[in-house]
C-alpha positions as CSV (number, residue, x, y, z in Angstrom):
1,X,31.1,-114.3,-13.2
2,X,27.7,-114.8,-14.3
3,X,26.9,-115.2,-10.1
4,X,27.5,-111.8,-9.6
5,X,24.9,-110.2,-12.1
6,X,21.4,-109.4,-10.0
7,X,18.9,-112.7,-10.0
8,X,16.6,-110.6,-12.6
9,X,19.4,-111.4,-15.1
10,X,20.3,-114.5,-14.4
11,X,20.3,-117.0,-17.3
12,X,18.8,-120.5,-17.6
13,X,22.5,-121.8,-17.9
14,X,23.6,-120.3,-14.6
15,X,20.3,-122.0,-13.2
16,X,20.8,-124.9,-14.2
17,X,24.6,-124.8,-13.1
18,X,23.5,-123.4,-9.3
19,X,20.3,-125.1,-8.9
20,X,20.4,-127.1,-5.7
21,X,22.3,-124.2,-4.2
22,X,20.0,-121.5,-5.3
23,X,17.3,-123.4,-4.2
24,X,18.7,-124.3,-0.4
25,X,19.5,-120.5,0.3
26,X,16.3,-119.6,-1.3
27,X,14.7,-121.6,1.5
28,X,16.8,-120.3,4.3
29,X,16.0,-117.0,4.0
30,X,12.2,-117.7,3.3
31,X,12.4,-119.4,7.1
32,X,14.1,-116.9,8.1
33,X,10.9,-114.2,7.4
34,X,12.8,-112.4,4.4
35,X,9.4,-112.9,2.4
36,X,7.6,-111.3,4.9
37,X,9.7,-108.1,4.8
38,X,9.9,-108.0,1.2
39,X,6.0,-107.7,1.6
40,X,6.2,-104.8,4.2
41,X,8.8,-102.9,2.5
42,X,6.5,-102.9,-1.0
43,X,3.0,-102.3,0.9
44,X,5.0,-99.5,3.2
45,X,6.1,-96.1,2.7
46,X,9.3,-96.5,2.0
47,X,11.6,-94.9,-0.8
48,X,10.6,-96.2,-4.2
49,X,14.9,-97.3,-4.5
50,X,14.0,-99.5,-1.3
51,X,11.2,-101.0,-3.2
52,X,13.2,-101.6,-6.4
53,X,15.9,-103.3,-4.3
54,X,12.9,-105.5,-2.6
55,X,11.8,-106.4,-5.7
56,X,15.1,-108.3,-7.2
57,X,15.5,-109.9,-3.9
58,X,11.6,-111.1,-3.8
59,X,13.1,-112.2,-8.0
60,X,15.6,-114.1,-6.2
61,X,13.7,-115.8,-3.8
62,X,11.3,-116.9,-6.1
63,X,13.8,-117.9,-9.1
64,X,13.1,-121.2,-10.3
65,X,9.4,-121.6,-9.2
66,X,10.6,-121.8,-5.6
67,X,7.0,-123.4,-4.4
68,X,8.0,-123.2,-0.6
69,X,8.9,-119.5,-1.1
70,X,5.1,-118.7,-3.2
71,X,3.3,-120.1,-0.5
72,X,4.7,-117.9,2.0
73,X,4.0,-114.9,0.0
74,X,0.5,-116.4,-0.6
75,X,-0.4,-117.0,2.8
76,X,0.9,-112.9,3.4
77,X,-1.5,-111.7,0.9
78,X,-4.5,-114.0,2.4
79,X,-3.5,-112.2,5.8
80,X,-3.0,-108.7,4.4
81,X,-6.7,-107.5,5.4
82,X,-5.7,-104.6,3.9
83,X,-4.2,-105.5,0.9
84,X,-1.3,-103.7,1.1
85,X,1.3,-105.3,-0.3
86,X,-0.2,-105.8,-4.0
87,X,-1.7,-102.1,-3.7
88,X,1.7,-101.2,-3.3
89,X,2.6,-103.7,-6.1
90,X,0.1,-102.4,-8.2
91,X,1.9,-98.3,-7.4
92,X,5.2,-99.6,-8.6
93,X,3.7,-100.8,-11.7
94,X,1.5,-98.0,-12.5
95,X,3.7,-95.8,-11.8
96,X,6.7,-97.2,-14.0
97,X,4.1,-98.0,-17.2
98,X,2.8,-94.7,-16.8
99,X,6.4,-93.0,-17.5
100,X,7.5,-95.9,-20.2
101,X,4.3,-94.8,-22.1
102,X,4.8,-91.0,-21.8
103,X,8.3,-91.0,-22.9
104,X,8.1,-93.9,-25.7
105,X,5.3,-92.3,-26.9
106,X,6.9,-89.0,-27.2
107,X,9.9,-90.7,-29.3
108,X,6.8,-92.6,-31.1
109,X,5.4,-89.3,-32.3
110,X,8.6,-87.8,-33.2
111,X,9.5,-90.7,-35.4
112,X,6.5,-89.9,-37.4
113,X,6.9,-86.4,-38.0
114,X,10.3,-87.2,-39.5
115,X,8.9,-89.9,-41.3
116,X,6.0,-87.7,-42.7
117,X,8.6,-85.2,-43.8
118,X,10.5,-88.2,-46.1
119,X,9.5,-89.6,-49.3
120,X,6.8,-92.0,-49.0
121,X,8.6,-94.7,-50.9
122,X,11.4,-94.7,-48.2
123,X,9.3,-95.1,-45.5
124,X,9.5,-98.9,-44.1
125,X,8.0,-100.0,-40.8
126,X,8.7,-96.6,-38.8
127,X,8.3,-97.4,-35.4
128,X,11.1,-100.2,-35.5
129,X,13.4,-97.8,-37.4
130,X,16.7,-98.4,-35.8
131,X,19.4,-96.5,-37.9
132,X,18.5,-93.1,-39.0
133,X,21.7,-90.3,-38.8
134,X,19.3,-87.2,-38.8
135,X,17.1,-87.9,-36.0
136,X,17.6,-85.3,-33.0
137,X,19.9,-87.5,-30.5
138,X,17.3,-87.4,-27.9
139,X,15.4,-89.5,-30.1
140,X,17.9,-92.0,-30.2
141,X,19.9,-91.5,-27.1
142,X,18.1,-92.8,-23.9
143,X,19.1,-90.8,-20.7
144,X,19.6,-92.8,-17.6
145,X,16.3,-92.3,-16.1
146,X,14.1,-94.1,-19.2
147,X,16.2,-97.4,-18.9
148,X,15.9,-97.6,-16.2
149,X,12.2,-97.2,-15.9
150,X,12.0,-99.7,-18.7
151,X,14.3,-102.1,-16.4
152,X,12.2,-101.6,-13.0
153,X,9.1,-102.0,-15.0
154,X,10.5,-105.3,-16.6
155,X,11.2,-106.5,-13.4
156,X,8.0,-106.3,-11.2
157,X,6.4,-108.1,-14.2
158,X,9.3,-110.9,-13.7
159,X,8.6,-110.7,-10.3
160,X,4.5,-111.3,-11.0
161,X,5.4,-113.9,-13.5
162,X,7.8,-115.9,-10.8
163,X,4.9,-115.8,-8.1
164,X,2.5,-117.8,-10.7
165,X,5.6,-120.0,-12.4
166,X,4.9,-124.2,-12.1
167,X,0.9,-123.0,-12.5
168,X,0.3,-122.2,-9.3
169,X,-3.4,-122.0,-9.5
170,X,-4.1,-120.1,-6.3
171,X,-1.6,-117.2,-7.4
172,X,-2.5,-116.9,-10.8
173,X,-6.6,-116.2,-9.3
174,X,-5.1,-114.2,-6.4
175,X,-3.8,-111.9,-9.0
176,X,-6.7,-111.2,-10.5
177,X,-8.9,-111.4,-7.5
178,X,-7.4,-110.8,-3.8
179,X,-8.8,-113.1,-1.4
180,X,-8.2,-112.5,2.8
181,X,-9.2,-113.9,5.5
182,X,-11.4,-111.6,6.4
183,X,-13.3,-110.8,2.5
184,X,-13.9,-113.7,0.3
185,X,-13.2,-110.7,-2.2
186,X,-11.1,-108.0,-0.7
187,X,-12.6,-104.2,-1.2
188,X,-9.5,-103.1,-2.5
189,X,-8.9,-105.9,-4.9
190,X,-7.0,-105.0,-8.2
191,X,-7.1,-107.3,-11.3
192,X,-3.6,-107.5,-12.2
193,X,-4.3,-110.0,-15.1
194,X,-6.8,-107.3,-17.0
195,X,-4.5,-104.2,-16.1
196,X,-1.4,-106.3,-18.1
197,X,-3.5,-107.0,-20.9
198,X,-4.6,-103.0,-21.3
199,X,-0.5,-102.6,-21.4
200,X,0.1,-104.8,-23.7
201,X,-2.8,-102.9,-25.9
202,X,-0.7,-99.5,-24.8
203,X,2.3,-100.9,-25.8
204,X,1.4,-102.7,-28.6
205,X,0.7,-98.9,-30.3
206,X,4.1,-98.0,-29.6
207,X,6.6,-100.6,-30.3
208,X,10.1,-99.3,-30.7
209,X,13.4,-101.4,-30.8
210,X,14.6,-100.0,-27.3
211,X,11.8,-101.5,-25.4
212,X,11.6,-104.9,-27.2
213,X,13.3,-106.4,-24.3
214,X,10.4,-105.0,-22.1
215,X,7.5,-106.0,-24.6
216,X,9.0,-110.3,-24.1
217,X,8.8,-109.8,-20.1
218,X,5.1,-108.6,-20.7
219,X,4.2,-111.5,-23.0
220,X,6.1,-114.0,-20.5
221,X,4.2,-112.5,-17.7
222,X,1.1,-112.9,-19.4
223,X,1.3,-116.4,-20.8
224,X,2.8,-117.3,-16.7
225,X,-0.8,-116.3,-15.4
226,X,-3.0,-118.3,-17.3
227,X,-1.2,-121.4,-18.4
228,X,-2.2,-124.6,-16.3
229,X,-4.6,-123.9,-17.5
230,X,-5.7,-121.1,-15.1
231,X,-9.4,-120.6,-17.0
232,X,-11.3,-117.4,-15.0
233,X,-7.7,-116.0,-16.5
234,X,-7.7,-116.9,-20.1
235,X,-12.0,-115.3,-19.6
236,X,-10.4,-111.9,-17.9
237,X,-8.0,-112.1,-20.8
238,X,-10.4,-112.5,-24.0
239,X,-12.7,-110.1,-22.2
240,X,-9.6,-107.1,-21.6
241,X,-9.7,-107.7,-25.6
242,X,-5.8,-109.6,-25.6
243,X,-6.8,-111.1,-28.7
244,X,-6.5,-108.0,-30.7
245,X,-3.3,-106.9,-29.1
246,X,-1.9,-109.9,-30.2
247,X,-2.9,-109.5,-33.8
248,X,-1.1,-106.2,-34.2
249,X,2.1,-107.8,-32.6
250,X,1.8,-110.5,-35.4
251,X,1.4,-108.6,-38.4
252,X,4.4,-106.1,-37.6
253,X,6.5,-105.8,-40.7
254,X,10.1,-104.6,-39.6
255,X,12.0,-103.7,-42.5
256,X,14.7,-102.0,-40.7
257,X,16.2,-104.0,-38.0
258,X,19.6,-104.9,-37.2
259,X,20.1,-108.5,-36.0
260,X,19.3,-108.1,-32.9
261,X,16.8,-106.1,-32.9
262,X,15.2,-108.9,-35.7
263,X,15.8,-111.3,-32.8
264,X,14.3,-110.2,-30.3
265,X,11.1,-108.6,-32.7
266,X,11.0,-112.6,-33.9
267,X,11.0,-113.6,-29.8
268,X,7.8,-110.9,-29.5
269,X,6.1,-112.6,-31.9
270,X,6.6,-115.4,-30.8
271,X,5.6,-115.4,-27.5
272,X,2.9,-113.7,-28.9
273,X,1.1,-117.3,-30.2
274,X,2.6,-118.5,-27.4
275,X,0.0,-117.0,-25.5
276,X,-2.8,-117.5,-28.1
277,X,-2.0,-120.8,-27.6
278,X,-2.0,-120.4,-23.8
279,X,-5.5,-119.2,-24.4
280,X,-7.0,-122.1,-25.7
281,X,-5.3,-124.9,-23.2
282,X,-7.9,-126.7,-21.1
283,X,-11.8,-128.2,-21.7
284,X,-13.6,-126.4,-24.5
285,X,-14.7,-122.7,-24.0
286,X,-17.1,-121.5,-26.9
287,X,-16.8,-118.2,-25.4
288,X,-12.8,-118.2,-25.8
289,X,-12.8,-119.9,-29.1
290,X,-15.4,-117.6,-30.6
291,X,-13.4,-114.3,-29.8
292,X,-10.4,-115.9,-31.1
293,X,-11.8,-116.9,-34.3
294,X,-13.7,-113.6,-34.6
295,X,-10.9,-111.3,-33.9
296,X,-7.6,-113.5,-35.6
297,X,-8.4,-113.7,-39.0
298,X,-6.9,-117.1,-40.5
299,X,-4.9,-115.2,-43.0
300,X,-2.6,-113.2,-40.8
301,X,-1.7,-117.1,-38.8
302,X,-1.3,-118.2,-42.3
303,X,0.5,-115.7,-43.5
304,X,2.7,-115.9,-40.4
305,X,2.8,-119.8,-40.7
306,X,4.8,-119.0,-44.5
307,X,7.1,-116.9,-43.8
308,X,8.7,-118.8,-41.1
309,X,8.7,-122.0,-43.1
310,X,10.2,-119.6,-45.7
311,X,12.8,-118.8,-43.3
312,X,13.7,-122.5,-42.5
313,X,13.8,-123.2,-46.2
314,X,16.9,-121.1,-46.5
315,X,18.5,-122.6,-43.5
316,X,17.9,-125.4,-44.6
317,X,20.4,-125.6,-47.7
318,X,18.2,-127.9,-50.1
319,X,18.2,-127.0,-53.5
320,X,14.2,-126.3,-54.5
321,X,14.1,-129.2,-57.0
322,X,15.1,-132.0,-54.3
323,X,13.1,-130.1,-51.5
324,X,10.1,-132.6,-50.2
325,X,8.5,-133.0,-46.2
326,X,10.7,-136.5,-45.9
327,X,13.8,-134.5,-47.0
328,X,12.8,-131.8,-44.7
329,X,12.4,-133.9,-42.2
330,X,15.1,-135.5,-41.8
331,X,17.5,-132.1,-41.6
332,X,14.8,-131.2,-38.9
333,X,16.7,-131.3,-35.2
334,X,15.5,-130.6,-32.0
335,X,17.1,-126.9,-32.4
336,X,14.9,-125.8,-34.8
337,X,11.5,-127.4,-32.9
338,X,12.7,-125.0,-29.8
339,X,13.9,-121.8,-32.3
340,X,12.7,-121.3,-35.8
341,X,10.7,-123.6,-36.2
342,X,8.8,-123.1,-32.6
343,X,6.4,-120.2,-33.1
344,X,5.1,-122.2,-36.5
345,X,4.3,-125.0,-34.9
346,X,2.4,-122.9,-32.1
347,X,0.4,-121.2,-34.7
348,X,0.1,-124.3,-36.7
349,X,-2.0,-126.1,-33.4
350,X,-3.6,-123.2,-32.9
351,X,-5.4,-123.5,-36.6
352,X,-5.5,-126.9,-36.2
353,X,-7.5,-126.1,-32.4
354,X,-9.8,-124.0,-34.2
355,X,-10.6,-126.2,-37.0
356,X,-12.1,-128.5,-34.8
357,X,-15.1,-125.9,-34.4
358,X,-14.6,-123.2,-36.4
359,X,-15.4,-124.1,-40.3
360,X,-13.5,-121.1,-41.5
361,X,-9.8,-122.5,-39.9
362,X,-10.9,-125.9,-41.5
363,X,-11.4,-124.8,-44.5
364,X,-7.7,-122.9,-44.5
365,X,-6.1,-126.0,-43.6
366,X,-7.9,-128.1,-46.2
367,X,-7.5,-125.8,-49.1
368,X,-4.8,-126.4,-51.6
369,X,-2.4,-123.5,-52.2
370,X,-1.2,-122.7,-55.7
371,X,1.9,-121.4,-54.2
372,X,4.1,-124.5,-53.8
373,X,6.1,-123.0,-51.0
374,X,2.6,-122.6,-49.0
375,X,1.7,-125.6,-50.0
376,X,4.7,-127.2,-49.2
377,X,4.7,-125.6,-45.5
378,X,1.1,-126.9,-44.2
379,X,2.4,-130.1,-45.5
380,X,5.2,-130.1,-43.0
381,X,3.4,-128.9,-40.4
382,X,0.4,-131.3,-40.8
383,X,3.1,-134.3,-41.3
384,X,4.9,-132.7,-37.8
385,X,1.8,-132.6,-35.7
386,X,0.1,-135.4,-33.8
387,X,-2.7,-135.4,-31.3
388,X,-4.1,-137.4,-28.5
389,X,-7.1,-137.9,-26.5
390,X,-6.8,-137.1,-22.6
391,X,-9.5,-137.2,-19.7
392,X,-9.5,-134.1,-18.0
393,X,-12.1,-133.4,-14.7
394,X,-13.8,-136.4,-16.3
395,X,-14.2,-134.3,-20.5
396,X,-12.3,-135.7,-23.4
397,X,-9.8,-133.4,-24.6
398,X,-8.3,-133.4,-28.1
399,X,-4.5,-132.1,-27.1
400,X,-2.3,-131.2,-30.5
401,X,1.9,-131.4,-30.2
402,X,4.3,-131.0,-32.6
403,X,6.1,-134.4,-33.2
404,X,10.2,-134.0,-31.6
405,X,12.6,-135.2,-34.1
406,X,14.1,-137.8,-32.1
407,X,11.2,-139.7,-32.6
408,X,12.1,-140.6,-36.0
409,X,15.2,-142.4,-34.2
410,X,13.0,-145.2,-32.7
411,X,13.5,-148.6,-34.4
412,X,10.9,-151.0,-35.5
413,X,12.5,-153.8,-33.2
414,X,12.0,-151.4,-30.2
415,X,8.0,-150.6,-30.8
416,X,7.4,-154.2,-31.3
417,X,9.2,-155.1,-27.6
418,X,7.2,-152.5,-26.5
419,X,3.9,-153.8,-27.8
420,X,4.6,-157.1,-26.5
421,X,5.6,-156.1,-23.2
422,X,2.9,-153.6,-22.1
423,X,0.4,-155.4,-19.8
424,X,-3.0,-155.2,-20.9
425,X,-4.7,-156.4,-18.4
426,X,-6.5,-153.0,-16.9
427,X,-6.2,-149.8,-18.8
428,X,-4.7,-148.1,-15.7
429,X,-2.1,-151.4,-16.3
430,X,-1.2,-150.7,-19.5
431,X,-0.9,-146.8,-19.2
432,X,1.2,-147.2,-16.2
433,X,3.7,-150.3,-17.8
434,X,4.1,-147.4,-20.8
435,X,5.0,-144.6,-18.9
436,X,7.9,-147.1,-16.8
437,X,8.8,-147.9,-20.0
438,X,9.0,-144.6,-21.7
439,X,12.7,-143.8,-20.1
440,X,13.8,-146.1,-21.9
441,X,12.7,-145.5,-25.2
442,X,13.8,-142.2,-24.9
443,X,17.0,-142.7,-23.7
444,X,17.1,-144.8,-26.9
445,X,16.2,-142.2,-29.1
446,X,18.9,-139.8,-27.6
447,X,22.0,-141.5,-28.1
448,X,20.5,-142.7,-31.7
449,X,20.1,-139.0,-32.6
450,X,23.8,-138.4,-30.8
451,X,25.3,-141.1,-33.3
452,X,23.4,-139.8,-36.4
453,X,24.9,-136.2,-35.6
454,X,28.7,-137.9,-35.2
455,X,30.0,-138.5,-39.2
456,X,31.8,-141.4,-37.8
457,X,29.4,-143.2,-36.0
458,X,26.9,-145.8,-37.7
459,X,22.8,-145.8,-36.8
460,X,21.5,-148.9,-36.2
461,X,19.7,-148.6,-40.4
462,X,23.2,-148.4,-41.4
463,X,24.5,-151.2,-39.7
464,X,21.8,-153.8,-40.7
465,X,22.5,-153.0,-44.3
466,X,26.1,-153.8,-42.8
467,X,24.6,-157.0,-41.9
468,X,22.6,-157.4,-45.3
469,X,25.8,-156.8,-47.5
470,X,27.6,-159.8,-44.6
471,X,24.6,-162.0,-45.8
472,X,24.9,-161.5,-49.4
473,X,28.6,-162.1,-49.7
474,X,27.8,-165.4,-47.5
475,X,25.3,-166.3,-49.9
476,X,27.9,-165.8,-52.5
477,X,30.8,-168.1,-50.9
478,X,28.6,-170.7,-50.7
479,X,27.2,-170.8,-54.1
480,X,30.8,-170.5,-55.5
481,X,31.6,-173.5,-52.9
482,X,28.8,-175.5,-54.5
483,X,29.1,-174.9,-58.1
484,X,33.4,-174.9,-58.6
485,X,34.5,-177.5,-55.5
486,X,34.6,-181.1,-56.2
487,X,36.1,-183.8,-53.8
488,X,38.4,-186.8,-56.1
489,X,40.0,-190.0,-55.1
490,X,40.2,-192.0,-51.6
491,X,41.8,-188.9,-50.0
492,X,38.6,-186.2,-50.9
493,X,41.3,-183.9,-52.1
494,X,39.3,-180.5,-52.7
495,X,39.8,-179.5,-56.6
496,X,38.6,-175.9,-57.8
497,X,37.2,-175.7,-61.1
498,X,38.0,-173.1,-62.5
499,X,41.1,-172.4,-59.7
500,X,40.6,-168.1,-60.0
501,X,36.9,-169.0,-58.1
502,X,39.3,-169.9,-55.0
503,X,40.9,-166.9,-55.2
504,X,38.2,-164.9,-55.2
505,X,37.0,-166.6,-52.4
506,X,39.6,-166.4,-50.2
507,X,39.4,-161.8,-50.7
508,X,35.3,-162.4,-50.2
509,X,36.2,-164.4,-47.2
510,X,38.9,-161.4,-45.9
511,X,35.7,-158.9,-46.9
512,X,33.7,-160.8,-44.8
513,X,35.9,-161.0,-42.1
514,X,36.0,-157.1,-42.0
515,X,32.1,-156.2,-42.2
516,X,31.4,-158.5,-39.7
517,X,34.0,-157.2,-37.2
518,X,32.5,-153.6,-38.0
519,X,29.2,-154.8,-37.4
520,X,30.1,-156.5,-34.1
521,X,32.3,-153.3,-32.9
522,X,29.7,-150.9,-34.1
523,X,27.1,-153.2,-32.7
524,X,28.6,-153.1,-29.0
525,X,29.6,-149.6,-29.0
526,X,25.9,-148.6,-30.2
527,X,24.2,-150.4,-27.5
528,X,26.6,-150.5,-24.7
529,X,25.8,-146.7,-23.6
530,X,21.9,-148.3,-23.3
531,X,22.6,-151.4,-21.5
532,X,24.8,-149.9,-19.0
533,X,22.3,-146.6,-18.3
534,X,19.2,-148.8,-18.2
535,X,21.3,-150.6,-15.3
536,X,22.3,-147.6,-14.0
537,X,18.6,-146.5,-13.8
538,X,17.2,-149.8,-12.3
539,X,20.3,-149.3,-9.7
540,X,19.4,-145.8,-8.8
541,X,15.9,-146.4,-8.2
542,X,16.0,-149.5,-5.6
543,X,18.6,-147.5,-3.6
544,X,17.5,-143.7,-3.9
545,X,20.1,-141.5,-2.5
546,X,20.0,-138.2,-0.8
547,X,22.6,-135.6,-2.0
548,X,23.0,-132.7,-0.2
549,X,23.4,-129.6,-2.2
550,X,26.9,-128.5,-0.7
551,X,28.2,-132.3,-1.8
552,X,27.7,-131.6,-5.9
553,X,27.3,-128.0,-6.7
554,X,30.3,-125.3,-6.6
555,X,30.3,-123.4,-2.7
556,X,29.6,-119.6,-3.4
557,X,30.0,-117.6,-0.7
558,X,27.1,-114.5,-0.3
559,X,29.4,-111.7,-2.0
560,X,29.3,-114.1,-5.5
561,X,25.3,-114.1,-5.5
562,X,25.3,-110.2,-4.1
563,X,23.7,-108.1,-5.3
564,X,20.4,-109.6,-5.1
């Protein structure tokens, strides 16, 4: 069972399936001081197994975000005069980096010597070499001890990246800058946020396709402590010199990588913009923007930016003659904005971001491409990405998002309710009657997306041209009913002229029947999923009800979520 596998490997799935549990046993061992000995087993003496152990149960304390459990080990480090527990945080982390760098680095160098002693011309991407027969099989072959410094060391980074998950601003700075009660700056403060960004410049020299798994924590850590945005962060970041990191992680060319080693190189990179993105959230920084523009040259996004829309060009299964952004488009799902297509669209706003200062970015995005592929892919991106303006600590910010493909599911008839209905009396008025309404229109755009995926369902375009072809053949009755029927005699007997024109119709008439039966059916079964969850909705919130956890999630017992 998925239950039984420590909370550091837990899936989203398993989250998702457990939540309310998780969540209530995460906040009866909180109150009942497991937080606090979590802290003093880390900032004690204790064997370094102990620690490891305290570790994945501080990771499954904190899984989720768990706010109530943060702020208990928040108000611990704000007590710890000392600083203890993140000095002894800081040890485990040292400590394990130290000895994934010495013994990666060792492999690293061997790999070249082979290499150096090949032909050139056979000689891909060496560091992500995966299947070579003559290597010595302590190359290849990890012993016990490396994976599982890789695994420890992967897991106090989850365990820094779940004390700062849901942006909790005061973490993300105490990281970087411990606070107590007693020092508005303690004396034995350690900047957590700097020291990760020198690893990832370590590991970014030594990237092999054993510790990919380890190099996606990093990144995940590292985008976790400044997004909110948390801004002294993104500074400490730019000034530990991230950006260039980041670059070489982007222009890695693997060349021999088995699928899943492709996989999770592709995941690297792209939490890699991920982060650059990360960077640039909140009010405008010069300073970050500048370093940004100075150290990511245009060409390696850009060149990026292709060869994923390359990629989704072949998944895509359009011949190249009938390939255009509508037709693109419209075999777009919402899969492909959260895989393949996820990372371009990062990198795409981050240009975009750039261009608004930086003439350089704006002149990449505004140059025309003589390669119709490139072309081609700025096209989709620019035809994929909106912005809007938002007030933020009282500055206009221009925030870019890639457009969801549901959105293309929303009918005419629906905007122009919506533009009727919105009360525009106040600004705060009309922002708040959207947002009530916004539910709705989503909901909308669901199940129309759900019904365009089913090959026997009908979208609502499909059924008005249902509706037209009912029309037409009604227009067609009639005129045949004006032109060849004639009333004779005291008794207005109906006479055909020429007889076949009642024939045919009597089968329009059947058609008729048929088309506007479908339409009908189709209609009902189209919009009754809509009408009955919009009721559901208005029901729900005028009598808000109180589940307890125990009453709709599965009972596990402690062995099923052991170990910790």
């Amino acid at each position: 069972r998925a239950s039984m596998d420590p909370a550091a490997e837990w899936t989203h799935k398993t989250w998702l399936k457990y939540r309310k549990y998780i969540e209530n046993k995460q906040n009866l061992l909180t109150n009942a001081g497991v937080t606090s000995l979590i802290c003093k087993i880390i900032a004690g003496h204790a064997h370094r197994n102990l620690k490891d152990d305290a570790i994945l149960t501080g990771i499954a304390l904190l899984y989720g975000g768990n706010k109530n459990a943060q702020d208990v080990f928040y108000d611990y480090m704000y007590r710890d005069v000392g600083n203890e527990f993140l000095q002894g945080l800081r040890d485990l982390l040292v400590y394990y980096f130290t000895s994934l760098s010495k013994s990666e680095r060792a492999k690293h160098k061997a790999e070249i010597s082979r290499l150096d002693r090949k032909p050139r011309s056979s000689i891909g991407f060496y560091s992500l070499h995966l299947k070579v027969e003559s290597v010595d099989s302590e190359i290849l072959i990890r012993d016990e001890r490396e994976e599982n410094i890789i695994t420890n060391c992967s897991r106090v980074l989850r365990f820094l990246q779940l004390l700062t998950e849901g942006h909790n601003h005061d973490l993300q700075s105490q990281l970087r800058q411990q606070r107590t009660e007693v020092e508005s700056i303690s004396s034995r403060s350690f900047d957590f946020v700097t020291y990760m960004a020198k690893m990832l410049a370590t590991y970014s020299k030594f990237i092999l396709a054993g510790n990919l798994e380890f190099g996606n924590q990093l990144m995940d850590t590292l985008i976790e402590v400044v997004q909110g945005p948390c801004i002294p962060n993104q500074v400490a970041l730019c000034n530990a010199k991230i950006i260039d990191s980041c670059r070489e992680v982007l222009e890695l060319r693997p060349k021999y990588l088995d699928g899943e080693g492709f996989k999770d190189l592709n995941n690297l990179k792209m939490k890699t913009s991920k982060l650059l993105r990360a960077l640039l959230e909140g009010e405008y920084n010069p300073e970050i923007r500048e370093r940004i523009s100075g150290n990511l040259e245009c060409s390696i996004i850009l060149r990026r930016i292709f060869g994923i829309f390359q990629d989704y060009l072949k998944e895509s299964e359009l011949s190249f003659e009938e390939i255009t952004v509508e037709k693109l488009e419209e075999s777009m799902t919402r899969e492909h904005l959260i895989g393949p297509l996820f990372e371009g669209f990062e990198l795409y706003i981050i240009l975009k971001t750039l261009a608004d200062t930086d003439p350089a970015a704006k002149h990449c995005l505004c140059e025309t491409y003589p390669n119709p592929n490139h072309q081609l892919a700025l096209d989709f991106f620019r035809a994929n990405v909106s912005s809007i303006e938002i007030v933020s600590d009282g500055k206009i910010q221009q925030v870019y998002f890639p457009i969801h493909p549901m959105c293309r599911f929303l009918t005419k008839e629906s905007k122009k309710e919506l533009m009727i209905k919105v009360d525009r009396d106040s600004p705060s008025q009309k922002v708040l009657d959207f947002v009530q309404e916004a539910p709705i229109l989503i909901d909308e755009m669901k199940h129309l997306e759900k019904l365009n995926s089913k090959t026997r369902s009908f979208s609502p375009d499909q059924i008005n041209k249902m509706r037209l072809v009912s029309l037409l053949i009604s227009l067609v009755i009639n005129a045949l009913m004006l032109l060849c029927v004639s009333r004779e005699g005291a008794t207005m007997e109906i006479n055909w002229e020429p007889e076949d024109a009642e024939v045919g119709v009597e089968i329009l008439g059947i058609i008729q029947v048929i088309i506007a039966s479908g339409v009908l059916v189709y209609s009902v079964k189209n919009r009754a999923p809509l009408i009955i969850q919009s009721l559901w909705s208005d029901h729900t919130s005028h009598h808000k009800l109180t589940v307890s956890p125990s009453n709709d999630q599965e009972d596990l017992t402690s062995d099923e979520l052991s170990p910790l």
